[in-house]
Structure formats: C-alpha cells, structure tokens
C-alpha positions, 0 to 999 in steps of 0.5 A: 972366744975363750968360751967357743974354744972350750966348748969346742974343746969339751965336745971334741975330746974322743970320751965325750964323742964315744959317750955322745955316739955310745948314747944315741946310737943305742936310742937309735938302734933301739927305737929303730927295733921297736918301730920294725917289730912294733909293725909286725906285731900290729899288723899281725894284731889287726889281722887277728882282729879282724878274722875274730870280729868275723868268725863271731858273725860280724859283719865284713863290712864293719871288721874291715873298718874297725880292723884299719881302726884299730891299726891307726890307733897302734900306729900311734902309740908306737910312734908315741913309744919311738919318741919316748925311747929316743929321749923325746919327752912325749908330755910336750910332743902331745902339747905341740900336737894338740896346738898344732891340732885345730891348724891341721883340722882346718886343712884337712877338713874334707878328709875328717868329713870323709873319716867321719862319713865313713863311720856313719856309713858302717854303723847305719850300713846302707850298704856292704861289701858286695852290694850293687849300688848307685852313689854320688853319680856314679854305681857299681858293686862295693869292694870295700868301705875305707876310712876315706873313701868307699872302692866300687867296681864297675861292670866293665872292671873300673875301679872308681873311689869314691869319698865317703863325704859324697857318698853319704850326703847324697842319695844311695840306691842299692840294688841288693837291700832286699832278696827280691826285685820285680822287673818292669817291662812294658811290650808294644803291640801293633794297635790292631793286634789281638790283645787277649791273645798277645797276653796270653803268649807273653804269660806262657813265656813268663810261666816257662821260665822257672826263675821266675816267682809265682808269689807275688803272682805275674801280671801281664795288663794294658798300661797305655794306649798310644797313638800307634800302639799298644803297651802292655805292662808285664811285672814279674819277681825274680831273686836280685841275683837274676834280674838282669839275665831274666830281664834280657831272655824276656825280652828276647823271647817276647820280641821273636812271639810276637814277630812268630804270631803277627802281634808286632809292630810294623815298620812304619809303627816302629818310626814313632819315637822310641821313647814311647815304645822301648822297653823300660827297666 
C-alpha cells in the first residue's frame, strides 16, 4: 500500500508531470513536424524523380513505377525517423517487424504476387501507358501500371482495374506492338455474280483510300466457295491508329459497290446463317 502511495505520490508532484509533459510533448511535437515535411519533401523528391527519369528518355511506363517505388521506400525511412525521435528504439521496431514478417506475407500473398507481377510487367513491358490490349478476359487502352494493379479504360469510358497477378500469368494481346496491322475482311458475293468484276471494284475502292499502304501490296482473292456464295477475301495495311475507322468506311463502301453494280447477295441468299457470310475482323 505504502509502495502504490508513493508512486502515486512521485508521479503526481507538479515537477515530475511538467518534466513528463515538457519531455513527450517536444517528441510529439517534433515528430509530428518531421512527419508533415518529411511528406512534402517526398512527394516533392518523387515528383522530381520521375519528371528526371523522362526527360533522359525513360520510358513513362517505368518512371511512373520506379516513381511510386521510390515513394514506398521514403515513407519508410521516415516512419522509421518518427519512431526514433519519439524514443522508440527502432533496433527492436525492425525485430518485431521482421517476426512479424513471415505472418504479414502469408496474409498478403496475393498483393506480394501482384507487387512482383508488376515488376515483371515494367522491366519486360509487354505493354505501356497508351497501348490497347486484351488481358485477363477484359481489353481497353493502358492508363497506368501500378504496383498492384494495372488501370484500363474501355471505349465507352469504364474504368476497370485489373491485378497485375492476373494480368501477367494470363495471355496479353496488344493491338499497338507493331506500327502496322492488316485488316481482314472477307465480302460475300452472289454465286452467280462476275468474280473478275467484283475485284475489280473492291480493288479500286482500296486503291482510293489513301490510308491505305501499298507495301505490303493489297490483296483482294477467292477465300471459299459456299454453298450459296461466294467469299472474297481483301487483306490490306494500315497504320495501327487507323484500323478500325478504315476497317468501317471499307465495308461501307464495299456493301453500296456491290448493291451499285448487282454483285450482292439476294435476300434469299442472305437467310443462310450469318456466321458464314459476315465480315470477319
């Protein structure tokens, strides 16, 4: 009793509270102020960073990843530095963080796959910011390449994020690896139509349009002989950027050449099934 009276006693004497208040509210204060500018002073480094890694000519895919990179890693020395300055010996802070660390890599083993997927996707870079891919059952153009997760922007302006784990185990098309793609079509023609004169009028349709690259040359060739048509196959060059808007006025104008000069299919011909006779992409 006598021992919990004086302890009392001793901890409750106005000069041992001042020197208490005087003493962690300086800690206090001071890490609190180390932890706003430490902030400031990073965000501003990261920023720096990133806009140094581009103007070398690294890649924006990469300076944006080693950018966040650098970031986590700051925010951990100052964590680290706000620990110290509030009398927590940081020797034994980094002994319980690494006792602690095979608990915490077992919980967040999807987010270490991702994290290290991400790092396998900017150093191969199978893709960039930019590019239009399909990856992990869903496509759209890359926004950006996080540490997690990768952001894709769909045509219609979704926003869909998608982990990196997925994203690299699985397959990845990219529409925008190579300068030049050839579109395939392949017109149907009515059986008895004039096959000489049907390619003659789609190959001036492809000569007219000047997106169009005349090495690879245009082909316009029989492809099949169906039981109610014709198929024609046309394979032409563009730059990736034009595909889909050539792609379209091609089949525009094809379609109102044929129906022009007689060579399309009739409305009977066109009740066989459609997967035989559509255009493919």
């Amino acid at each position: 009793m006598e021992t919990i009276q004086t302890w009392i006693t001793t901890w409750l004497d106005p000069r041992v509270v001042g020197e208490a208040v005087m003493d962690w509210g300086g800690r206090i204060l001071g890490a609190l102020l180390i932890f706003i500018v430490g902030r400031i002073l990073m965000r501003g480094l990261t920023t720096w960073a990133t806009v140094a890694m581009r103007r070398v000519g690294m890649d924006d895919t990469l300076s944006r990843f080693l950018g966040n990179l650098l970031y986590i890693v700051l925010l951990v020395f100052l964590g680290l530095t706000v620990f110290q300055t509030l009398g927590v010996p940081t020797t034994n802070f980094l002994a319980i963080v690494g006792a602690a660390g095979l608990a915490v890599g077992l919980a967040l083993k999807d987010s270490l796959a991702n994290f290290s997927s991400g790092v396998m996707l900017v150093f191969f870079r199978p893709f960039k910011v930019g590019d239009q891919i399909d990856a992990a059952g869903t496509g759209g153009v890359v926004e950006t390449i996080g540490i997690f997760n990768t952001v894709l922007k769909t045509a219609d302006n979704r926003v869909i994020n998608v982990p990196n784990s997925l994203v690299y185990s699985g397959t990845i098309t990219n529409y925008n690896a190579e300068s030049t793609r050839r579109i395939d079509l392949t017109i149907a023609i009515a059986y008895d139509a004039d096959i000489p004169q049907a390619k003659s009028v789609i190959a001036a349709i492809v000569a007219a349009e000047s997106r169009i690259h005349q090495h690879p040359a245009p082909e316009v060739a029989v492809q099949d002989l169906l039981p109610t048509a014709v198929t024609l196959a046309v394979r032409v060059w563009v730059q990736s950027g034009d595909y889909g808007g050539v792609r379209s006025d091609l089949l525009e104008r094809i379609k109102r050449a044929l129906d022009k000069y007689g060579l399309a299919l009739t409305a009977e011909q066109r009740a066989v099934p459609a997967a035989q006779l559509v255009a493919s992409k």
